[in-house]
N, C-alpha and C positions, 0 to 999 in steps of 0.2 A: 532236463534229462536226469534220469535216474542215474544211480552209482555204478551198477551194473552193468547198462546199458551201455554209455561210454568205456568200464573196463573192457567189456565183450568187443566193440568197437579198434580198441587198440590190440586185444590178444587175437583178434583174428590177421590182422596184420603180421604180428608178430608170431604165431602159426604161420601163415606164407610165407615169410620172410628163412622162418626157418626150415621147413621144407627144401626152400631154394638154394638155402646155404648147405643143408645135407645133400642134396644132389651135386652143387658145387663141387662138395669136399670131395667126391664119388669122382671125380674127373668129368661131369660132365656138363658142361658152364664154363664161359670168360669172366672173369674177373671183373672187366669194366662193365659187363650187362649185366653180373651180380652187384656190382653197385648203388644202381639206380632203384634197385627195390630197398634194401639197404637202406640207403637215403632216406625215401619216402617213409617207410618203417618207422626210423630215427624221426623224421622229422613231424609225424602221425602223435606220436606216442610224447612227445617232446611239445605237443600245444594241448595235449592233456595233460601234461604236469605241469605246463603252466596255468592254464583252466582250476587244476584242484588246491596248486599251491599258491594262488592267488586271486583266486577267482570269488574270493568270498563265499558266505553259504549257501548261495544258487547253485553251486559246482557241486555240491554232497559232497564231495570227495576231501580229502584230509590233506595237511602236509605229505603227513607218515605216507599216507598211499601215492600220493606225489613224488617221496623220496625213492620208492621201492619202483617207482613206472620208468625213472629217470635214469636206474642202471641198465634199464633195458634200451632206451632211449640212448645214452649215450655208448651203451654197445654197439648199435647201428649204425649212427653215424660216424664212429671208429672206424668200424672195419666196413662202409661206404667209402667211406675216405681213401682207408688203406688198400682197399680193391680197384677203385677208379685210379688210382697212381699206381700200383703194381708191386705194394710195400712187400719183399718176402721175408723182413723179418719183422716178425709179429711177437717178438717176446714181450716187450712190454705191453702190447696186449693180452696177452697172453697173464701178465701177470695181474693186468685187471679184473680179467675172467675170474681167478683167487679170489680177489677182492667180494666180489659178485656172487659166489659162493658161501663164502665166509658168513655173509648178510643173509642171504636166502634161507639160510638153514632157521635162526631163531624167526626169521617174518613167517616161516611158516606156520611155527607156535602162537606168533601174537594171532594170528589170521585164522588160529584154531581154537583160539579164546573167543574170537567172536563167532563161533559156531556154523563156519564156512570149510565143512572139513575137502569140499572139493578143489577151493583155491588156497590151500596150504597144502594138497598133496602138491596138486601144481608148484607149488613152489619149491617143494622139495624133490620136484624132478627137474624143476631147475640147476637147482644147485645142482645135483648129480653132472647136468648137461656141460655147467660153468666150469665144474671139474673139471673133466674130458676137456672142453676148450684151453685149461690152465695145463691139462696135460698134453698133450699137441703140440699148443703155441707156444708157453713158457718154457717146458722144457724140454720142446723142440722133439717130443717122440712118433716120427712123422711114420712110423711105423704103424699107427693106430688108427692111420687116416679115415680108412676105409669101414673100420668099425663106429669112428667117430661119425663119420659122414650118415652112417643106416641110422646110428640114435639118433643123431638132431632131426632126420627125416618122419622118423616114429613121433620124436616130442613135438616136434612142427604139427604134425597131423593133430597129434591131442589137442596139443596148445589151440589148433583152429577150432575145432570142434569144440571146443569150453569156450572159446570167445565167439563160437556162432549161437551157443545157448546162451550164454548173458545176454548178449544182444537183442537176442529174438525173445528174450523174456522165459525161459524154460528153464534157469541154471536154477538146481532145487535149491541152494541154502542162501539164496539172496532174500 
């Protein structure tokens, strides 16, 4: 399987995933049935980073993009976790999302070095997202919810739609 192909494979996922989490945020979703996609998401994205970051040179896929699949991966099955239990406080995740951010801004540069300007915007609409989640959750400005909730549902949508062209062989800078 192409490089591609498998990314496209996980980001559409993780476009669902997020969608689902924006409608969540929106008040409109249980917690424990936002879990289970969560889960799945996490645990989708999480035999792709094991696939690239050990999969030898069959997998095309790199550490480096293995390191970068795996904050997403273990975002999911965080807040899987934290949703199937009923965790309401989320600051420490909250401060991972920081973390997640932090990272995404230069992966978007390395990821525009290799002349993929579509998946480094993506990633720097990531960050933007990780932001808002480190704003929210970290430090607790639950006042934003609702605004939060409509972007992750926006990025969600993109995010699918960029991992339904990988997939399907149509992302131009592969």
């Amino acid at each position: 399987m192409a490089l591609y192909d498998v990314l496209g494979m996980g980001l559409l996922f993780v476009g669902g995933v997020l969608i689902v989490n924006g409608i969540w945020l929106l008040g409109r979703g249980d917690g424990s049935d936002v879990a289970i996609f969560n889960l799945l998401t996490g645990l989708i994205t999480f035999a792709i980073v094991i696939w690239w970051g050990f999969g030898g040179e069959a997998s095309a896929g790199t550490p480096f993009q293995a390191a970068g699949t795996m904050l997403f991966s273990f975002t999911y099955l965080w807040l899987g976790v934290n949703a199937y239990r009923g965790i309401e406080d989320q600051r420490s995740f909250g401060w991972y999302c920081a973390f997640v951010a932090v990272v995404a801004v230069p992966t978007g540069f390395l990821v525009l070095q290799d002349g993929d300007v579509g998946l480094a915007v993506l990633w720097w609409i990531w960050a933007v997202l990780w932001t808002t989640f480190f704003i929210l959750l970290g430090l607790e400005r639950t006042e934003y919810t609702g605004s939060i909730g409509g972007f992750t549902t926006i990025v969600g949508t993109v995010t699918a739609a960029a991992g339904y062209l990988m997939a399907a062989g149509f992302w131009p800078w592969a």
